[in-house]
C-alpha positions as a Markdown table, in Angstrom:
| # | Residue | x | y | z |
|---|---|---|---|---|
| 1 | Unk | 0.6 | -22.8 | -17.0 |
| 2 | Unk | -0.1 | -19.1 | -18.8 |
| 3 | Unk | -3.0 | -18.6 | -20.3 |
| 4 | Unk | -3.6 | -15.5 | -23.0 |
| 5 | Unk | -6.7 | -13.6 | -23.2 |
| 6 | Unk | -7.5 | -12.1 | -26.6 |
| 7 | Unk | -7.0 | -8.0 | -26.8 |
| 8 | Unk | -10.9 | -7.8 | -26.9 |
| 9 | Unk | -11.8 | -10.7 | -24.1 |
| 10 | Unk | -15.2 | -9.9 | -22.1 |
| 11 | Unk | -15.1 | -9.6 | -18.5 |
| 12 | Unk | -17.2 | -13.6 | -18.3 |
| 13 | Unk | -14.0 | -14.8 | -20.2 |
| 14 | Unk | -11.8 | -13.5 | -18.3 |
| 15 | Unk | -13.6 | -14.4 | -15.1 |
| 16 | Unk | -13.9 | -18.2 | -16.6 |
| 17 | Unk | -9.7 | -18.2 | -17.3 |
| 18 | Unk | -9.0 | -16.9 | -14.1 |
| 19 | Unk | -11.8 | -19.4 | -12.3 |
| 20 | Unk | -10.4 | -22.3 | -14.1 |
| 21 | Unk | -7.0 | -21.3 | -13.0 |
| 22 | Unk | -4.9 | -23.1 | -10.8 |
| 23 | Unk | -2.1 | -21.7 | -8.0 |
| 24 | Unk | 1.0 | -20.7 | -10.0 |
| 25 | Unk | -1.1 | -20.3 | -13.0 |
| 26 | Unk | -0.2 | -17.0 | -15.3 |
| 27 | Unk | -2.9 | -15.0 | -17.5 |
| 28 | Unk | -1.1 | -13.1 | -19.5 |
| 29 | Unk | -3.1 | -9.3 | -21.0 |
| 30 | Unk | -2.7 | -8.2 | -24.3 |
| 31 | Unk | -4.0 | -4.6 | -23.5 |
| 32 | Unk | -4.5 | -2.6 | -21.0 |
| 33 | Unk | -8.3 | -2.6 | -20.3 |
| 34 | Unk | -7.9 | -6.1 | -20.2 |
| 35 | Unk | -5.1 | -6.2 | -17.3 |
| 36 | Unk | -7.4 | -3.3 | -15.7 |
| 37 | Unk | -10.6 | -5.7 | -15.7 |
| 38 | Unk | -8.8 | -9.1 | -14.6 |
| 39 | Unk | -7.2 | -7.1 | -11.8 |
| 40 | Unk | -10.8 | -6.3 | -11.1 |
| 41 | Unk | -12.1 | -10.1 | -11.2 |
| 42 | Unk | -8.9 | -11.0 | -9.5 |
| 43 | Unk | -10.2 | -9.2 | -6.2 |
| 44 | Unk | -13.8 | -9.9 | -6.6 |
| 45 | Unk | -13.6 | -13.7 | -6.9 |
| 46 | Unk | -10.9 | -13.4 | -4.5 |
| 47 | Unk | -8.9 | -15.6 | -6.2 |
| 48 | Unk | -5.0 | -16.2 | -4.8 |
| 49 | Unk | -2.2 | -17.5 | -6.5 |
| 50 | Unk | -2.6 | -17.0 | -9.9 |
| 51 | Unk | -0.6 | -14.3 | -11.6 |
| 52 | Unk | -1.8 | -11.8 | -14.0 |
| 53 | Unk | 0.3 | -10.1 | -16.2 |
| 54 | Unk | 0.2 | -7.2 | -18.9 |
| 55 | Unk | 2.6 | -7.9 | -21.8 |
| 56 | Unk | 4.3 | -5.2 | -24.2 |
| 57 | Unk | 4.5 | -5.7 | -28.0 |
| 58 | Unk | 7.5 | -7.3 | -27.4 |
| 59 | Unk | 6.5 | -10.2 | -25.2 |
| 60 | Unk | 7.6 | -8.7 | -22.0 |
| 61 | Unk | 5.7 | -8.2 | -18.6 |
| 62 | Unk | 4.8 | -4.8 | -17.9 |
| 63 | Unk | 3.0 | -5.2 | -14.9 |
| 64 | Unk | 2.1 | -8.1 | -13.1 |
| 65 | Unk | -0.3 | -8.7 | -9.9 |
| 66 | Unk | -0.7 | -11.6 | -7.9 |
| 67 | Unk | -3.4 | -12.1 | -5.9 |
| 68 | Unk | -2.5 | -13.1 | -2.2 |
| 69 | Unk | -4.5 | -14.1 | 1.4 |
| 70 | Unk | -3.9 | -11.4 | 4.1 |
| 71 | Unk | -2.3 | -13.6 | 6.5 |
| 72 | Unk | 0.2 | -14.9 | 3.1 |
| 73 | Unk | 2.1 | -11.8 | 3.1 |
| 74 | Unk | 5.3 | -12.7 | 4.6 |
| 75 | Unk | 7.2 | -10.7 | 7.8 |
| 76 | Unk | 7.6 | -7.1 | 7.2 |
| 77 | Unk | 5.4 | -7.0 | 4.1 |
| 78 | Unk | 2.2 | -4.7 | 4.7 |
| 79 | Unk | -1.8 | -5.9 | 3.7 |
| 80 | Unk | -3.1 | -3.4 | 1.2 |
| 81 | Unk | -5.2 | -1.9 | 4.6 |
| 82 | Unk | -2.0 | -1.3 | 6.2 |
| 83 | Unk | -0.6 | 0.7 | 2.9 |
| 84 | Unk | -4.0 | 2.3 | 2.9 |
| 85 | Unk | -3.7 | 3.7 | 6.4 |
| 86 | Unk | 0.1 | 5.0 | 5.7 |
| 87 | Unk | -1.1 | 6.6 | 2.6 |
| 88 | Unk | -4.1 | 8.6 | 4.6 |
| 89 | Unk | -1.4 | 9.5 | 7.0 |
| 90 | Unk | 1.1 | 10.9 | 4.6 |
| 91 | Unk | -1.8 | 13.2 | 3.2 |
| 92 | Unk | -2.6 | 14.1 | 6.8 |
| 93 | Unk | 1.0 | 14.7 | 6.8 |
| 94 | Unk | 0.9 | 16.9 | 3.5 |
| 95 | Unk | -2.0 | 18.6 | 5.5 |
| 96 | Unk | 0.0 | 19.5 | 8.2 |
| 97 | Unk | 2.9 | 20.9 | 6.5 |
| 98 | Unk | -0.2 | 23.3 | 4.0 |
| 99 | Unk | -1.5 | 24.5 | 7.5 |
| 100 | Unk | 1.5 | 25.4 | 9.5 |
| 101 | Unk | 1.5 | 22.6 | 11.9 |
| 102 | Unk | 5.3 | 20.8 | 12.6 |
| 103 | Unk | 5.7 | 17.3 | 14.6 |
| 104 | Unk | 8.4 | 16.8 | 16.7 |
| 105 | Unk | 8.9 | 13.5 | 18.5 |
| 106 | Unk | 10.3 | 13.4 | 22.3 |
| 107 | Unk | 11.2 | 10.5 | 23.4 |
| 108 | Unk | 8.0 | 8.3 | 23.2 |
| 109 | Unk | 5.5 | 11.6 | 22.8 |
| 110 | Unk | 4.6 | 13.3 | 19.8 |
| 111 | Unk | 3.9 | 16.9 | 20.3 |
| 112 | Unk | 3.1 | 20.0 | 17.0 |
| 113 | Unk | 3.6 | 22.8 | 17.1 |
| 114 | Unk | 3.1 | 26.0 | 15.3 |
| 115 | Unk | 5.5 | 26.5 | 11.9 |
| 116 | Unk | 5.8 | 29.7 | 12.3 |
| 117 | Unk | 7.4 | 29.3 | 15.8 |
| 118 | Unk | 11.0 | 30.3 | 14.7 |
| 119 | Unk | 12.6 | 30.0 | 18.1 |
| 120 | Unk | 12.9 | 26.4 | 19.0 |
| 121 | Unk | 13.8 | 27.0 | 22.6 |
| 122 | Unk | 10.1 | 28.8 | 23.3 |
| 123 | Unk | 8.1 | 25.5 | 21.2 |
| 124 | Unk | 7.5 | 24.0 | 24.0 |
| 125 | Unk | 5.1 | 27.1 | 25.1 |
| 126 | Unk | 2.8 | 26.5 | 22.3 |
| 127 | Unk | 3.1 | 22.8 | 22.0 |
| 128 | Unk | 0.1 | 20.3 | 22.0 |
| 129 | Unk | 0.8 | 16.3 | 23.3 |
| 130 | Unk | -0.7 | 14.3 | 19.7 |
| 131 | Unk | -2.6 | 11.5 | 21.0 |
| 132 | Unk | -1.1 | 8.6 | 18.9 |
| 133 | Unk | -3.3 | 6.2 | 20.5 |
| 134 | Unk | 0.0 | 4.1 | 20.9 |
| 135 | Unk | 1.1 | 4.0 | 17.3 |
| 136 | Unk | 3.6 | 6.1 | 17.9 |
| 137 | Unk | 7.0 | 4.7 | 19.7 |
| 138 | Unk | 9.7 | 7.1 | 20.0 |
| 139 | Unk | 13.3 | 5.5 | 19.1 |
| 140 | Unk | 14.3 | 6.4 | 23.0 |
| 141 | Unk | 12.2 | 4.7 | 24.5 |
| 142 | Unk | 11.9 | 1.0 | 22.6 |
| 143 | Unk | 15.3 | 0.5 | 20.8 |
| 144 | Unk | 14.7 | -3.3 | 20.9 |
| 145 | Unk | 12.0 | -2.8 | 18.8 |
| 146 | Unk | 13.6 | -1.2 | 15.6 |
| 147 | Unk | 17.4 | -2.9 | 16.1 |
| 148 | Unk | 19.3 | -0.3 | 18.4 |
């Protein structure tokens, strides 16, 4: 069933439509501070199943979030702590790349090494082992694992 919340709905309304909600349910937003506050309430009251949605002047969805259990996200998909994780390692990444350091994986080690090293043959010498604390699987060495 959808349910619409007025353009100016309070955050006890909104909390009471998605409350009396039931799984499948939609609660459609009229504006954007609404969407931003249900999303809120959504998390908060940990509520799954129930769809909220942001609707243009025409009627369309513009967004739409859906709340879900950890263990509902289906193979392959990532929990927003996994995506979290990823995102702090592509700014450590970023960080990397500002400060000179390269990553090179061998085999099943990753190793940095200095940027400015411009002879590839002599990286090795100045080459530090990254202690990946088993995260990191080089293709060589588990091909099972991604589909070789």
């Amino acid at each position: 069933m959808d349910t619409d919340l007025l353009l100016e709905a309070d955050s006890e309304t909104i909390r009471a439509t998605l409350l009396s909600c039931s799984e499948g349910d939609a609660v459609n937003c009229l504006s954007e501070e609404v969407f931003a506050q249900a999303k809120l309430l959504l998390v908060k009251e940990k509520i799954t199943g129930v769809c909220i949605q942001l609707l243009g002047d025409d009627g369309y969805v513009i967004r739409q979030v859906t709340g879900k259990r950890r263990n509902e996200l289906g193979t392959g998909e990532f929990n927003d702590r996994q995506l979290a994780v990823i995102k702090a390692l592509e700014k450590v990444l970023r960080h990397c790349k500002q400060e000179g350091v390269k990553l090179v994986g061998y085999s099943d080690e990753l190793v940095a090494y200095p940027a400015g090293c411009k002879d590839h043959n002599q990286a090795s010498v100045y080459a530090l082992d990254i202690d990946s604390s088993d995260a990191y699987i080089g293709a060589d060495s588990n091909s099972e694992l991604i589909g070789i």
